[in-house]
C-alpha positions as CSV (number, residue, x, y, z in Angstrom):
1,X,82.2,83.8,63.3
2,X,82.4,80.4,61.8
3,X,85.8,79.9,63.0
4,X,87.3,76.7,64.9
5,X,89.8,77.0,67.1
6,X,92.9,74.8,66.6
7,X,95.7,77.0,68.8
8,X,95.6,75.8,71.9
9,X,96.8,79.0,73.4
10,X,94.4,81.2,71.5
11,X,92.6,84.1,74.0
12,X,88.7,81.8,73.7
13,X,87.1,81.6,77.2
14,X,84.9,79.1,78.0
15,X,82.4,81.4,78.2
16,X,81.7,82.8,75.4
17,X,82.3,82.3,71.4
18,X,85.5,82.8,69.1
19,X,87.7,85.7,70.2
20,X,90.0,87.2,68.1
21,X,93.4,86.2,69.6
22,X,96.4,88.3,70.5
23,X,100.2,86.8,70.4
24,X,99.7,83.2,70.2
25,X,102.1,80.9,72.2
26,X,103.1,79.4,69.2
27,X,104.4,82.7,67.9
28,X,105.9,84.1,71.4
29,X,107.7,80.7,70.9
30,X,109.2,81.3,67.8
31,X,110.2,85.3,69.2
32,X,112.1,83.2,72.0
33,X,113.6,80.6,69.9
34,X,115.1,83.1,67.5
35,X,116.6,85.4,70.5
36,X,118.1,81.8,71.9
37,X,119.4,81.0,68.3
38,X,121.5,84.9,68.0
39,X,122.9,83.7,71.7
40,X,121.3,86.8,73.3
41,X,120.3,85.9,77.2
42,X,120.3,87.9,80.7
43,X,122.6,86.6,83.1
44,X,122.2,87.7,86.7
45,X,120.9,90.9,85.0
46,X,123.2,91.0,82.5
47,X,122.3,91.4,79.2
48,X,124.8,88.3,76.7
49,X,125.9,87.8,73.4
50,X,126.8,84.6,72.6
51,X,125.3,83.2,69.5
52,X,126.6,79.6,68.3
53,X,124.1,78.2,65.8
54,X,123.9,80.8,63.5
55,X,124.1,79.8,59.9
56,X,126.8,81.5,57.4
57,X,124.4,82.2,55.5
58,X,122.3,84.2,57.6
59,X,124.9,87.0,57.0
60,X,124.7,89.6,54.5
61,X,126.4,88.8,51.0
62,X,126.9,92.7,50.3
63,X,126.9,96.2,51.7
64,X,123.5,97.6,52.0
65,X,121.1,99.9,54.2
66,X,118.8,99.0,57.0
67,X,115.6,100.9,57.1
68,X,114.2,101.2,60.9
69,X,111.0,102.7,60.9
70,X,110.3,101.8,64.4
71,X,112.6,103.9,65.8
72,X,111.2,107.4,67.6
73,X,112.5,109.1,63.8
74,X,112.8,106.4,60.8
75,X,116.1,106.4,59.4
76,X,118.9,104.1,57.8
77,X,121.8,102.1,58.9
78,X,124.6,100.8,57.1
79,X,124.8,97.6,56.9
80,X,127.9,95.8,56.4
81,X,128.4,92.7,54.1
82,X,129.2,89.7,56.3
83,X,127.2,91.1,59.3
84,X,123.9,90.3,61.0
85,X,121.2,92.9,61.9
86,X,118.0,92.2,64.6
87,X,116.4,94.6,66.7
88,X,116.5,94.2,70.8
89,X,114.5,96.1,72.5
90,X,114.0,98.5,70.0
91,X,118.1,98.7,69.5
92,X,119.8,97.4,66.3
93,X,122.2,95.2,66.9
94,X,125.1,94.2,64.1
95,X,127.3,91.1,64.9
96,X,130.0,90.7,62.7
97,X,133.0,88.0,62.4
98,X,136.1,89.2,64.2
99,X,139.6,88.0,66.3
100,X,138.1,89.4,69.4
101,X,134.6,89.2,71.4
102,X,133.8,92.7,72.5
103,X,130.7,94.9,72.5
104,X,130.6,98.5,70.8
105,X,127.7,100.4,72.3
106,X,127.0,103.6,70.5
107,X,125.6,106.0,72.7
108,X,122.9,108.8,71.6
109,X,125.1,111.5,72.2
110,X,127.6,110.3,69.3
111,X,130.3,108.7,71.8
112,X,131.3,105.2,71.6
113,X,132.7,103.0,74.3
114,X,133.7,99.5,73.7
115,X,133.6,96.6,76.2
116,X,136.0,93.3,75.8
117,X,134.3,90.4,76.0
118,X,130.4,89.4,75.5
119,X,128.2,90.9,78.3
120,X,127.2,94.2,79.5
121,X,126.9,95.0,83.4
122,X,123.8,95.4,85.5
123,X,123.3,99.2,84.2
124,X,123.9,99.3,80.6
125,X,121.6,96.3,80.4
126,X,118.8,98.2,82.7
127,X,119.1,101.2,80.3
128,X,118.5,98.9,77.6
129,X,115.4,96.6,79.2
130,X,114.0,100.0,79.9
131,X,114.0,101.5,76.5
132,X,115.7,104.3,78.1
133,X,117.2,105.7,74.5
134,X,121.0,106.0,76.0
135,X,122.4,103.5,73.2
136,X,121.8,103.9,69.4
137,X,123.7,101.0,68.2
138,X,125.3,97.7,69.3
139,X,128.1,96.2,67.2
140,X,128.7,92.8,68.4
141,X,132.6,91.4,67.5
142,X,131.9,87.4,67.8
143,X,134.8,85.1,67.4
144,X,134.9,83.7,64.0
145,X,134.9,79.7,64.1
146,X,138.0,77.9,62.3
């Protein structure tokens, strides 16, 4: 196809010519970077928020929406000005500057519960690695730095 292959983790086997490739490493490596640089990790199975090199300006100067189209029905979320959005495992997830580190998971069926600190237990991070649909939102309270 007259093209040269320069990625070496690009899906060309020996046997036969230029393939189209799928997720390159360099790309898969940039995914995991990003997820490192928002702090989120598992722990023993437990799903962690700790972000520490995020810029101030990755935060949102203004109120505004957040259009997720990925989600089984597209639809909006309000998005806060001084907050961060990113999607995790299909989940949006808002951190947002605050006094306290806690979690807010809000649950499908309209209920909120709110857990101190910055990790969930084994279950409410299965739910989530399985895409189960339980949680609608997660609002992240992060310590703001002084």
């Amino acid at each position: 196809y007259g093209a040269i292959p320069l990625d070496p983790y690009s899906h060309t086997p020996g046997f036969a010519g230029v393939q189209q490739p799928g997720m390159t490493g360099q790309v898969k490596e940039d995914i995991l970077s990003r997820l490192v640089e928002l702090g989120v990790s598992v722990e023993e199975g437990r799903l962690a928020f700790n972000p520490r090199v995020i810029r101030e300006g990755e935060f949102v100067g203004s109120d505004g929406s957040w259009c997720l189209p990925a989600m089984p029905e597209t639809r909006t979320e309000t998005i806060d000005e001084g907050t961060l959005g990113f999607l995790l495992f299909g989940v949006p997830v808002i951190y947002r500057s605050s006094d306290v580190s806690r979690i807010i998971l809000h649950r499908a069926d309209g209920t909120r519960e709110t857990i101190e600190g910055t990790r969930l237990d084994r279950g409410r991070s299965r739910s989530l690695f399985g895409r189960e649909g339980l949680v609608r939102k997660i609002v992240v309270d992060i310590l703001r730095h002084a």
